[in-house]
N, C-alpha and C positions, 0 to 999 in steps of 0.2 A: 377584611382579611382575604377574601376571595379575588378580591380586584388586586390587592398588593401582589398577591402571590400570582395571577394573571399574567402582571404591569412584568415582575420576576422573568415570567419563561420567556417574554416575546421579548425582552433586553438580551438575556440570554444567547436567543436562536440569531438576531439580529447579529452581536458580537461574533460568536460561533462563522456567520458567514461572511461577514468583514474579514478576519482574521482568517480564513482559509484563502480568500482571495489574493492578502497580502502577502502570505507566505509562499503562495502558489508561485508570484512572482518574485521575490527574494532569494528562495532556492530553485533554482534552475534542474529542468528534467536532465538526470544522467543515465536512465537506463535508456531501455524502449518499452515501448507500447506496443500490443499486443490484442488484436481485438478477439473479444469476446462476448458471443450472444448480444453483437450489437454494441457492447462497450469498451473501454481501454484500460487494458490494466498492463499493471507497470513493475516490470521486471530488471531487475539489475541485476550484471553478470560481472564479477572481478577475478582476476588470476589464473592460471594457467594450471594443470597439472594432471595427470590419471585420475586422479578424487574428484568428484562433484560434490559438494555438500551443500543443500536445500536451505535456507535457513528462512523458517515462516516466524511470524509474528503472533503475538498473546492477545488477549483482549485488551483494549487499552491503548496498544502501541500504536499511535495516531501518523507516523511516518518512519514506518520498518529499517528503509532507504538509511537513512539521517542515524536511528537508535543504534544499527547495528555494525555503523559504519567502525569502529573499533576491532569489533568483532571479525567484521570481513577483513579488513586493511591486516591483521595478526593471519587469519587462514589462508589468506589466498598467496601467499607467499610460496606454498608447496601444494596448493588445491583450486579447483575453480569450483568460485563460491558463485551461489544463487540466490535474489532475496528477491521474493514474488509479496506483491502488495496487494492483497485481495481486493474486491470491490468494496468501495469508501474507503480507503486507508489511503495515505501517500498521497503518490500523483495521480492513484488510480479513479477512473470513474466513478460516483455512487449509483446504485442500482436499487429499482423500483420494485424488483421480482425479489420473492419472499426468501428470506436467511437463512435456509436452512443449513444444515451440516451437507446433506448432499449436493445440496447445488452450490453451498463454496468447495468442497473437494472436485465436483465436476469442472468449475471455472480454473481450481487455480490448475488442473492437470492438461486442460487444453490450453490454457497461460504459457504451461511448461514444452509442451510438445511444438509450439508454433514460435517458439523464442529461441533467439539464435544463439546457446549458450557454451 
């Protein structure tokens, strides 16, 4: 049972990193990149307007970019919309240094302030 379920997660993680690579190149980067504490996170900026509006991502949402692209393409008509891909999500970087709540609010705000939006 222990081996099946072993045999399970390293299919899994294998898949997991096939599958990012192939997608990595299928969808083409449209923001920029943006480095931070050494890594690249990936910010995309659409539409014009006096309004900025942020729009982050939930747990789960595995490329912000792509999910919210509905979402932006409707606001940015009259706002300039922002969609910041934290570290591991999107195009962004995965990072080694620990998840907390502060150290994604620190990254994604120096993400924000160094991106040309």
């Amino acid at each position: 049972m222990i081996v099946a379920m072993l045999g399970i997660c390293i299919i899994w993680v294998v898949t997991n990193q096939i599958m990012t690579a192939v997608e990595k190149k299928k969808y083409l980067l449209v923001g920029q990149l943006v480095e931070v504490d050494g890594r690249d996170i990936h910010v995309y900026t659409k539409g014009k307007g006096q309004n900025t509006i942020v729009l982050m991502s939930g747990l789960r949402t595995a490329a912000p970019t792509l999910d919210f692209k509905p979402l932006v393409n409707e606001l940015s008509k009259n706002n300039n919309v922002v969609v910041v891909e934290p570290l591991g999500y999107g195009w962004s970087d995965v990072m080694s240094k620990r998840r907390t709540v502060e150290n994604i609010v620190s990254e994604i705000r120096e993400a924000l302030q160094k991106a040309v939006c």
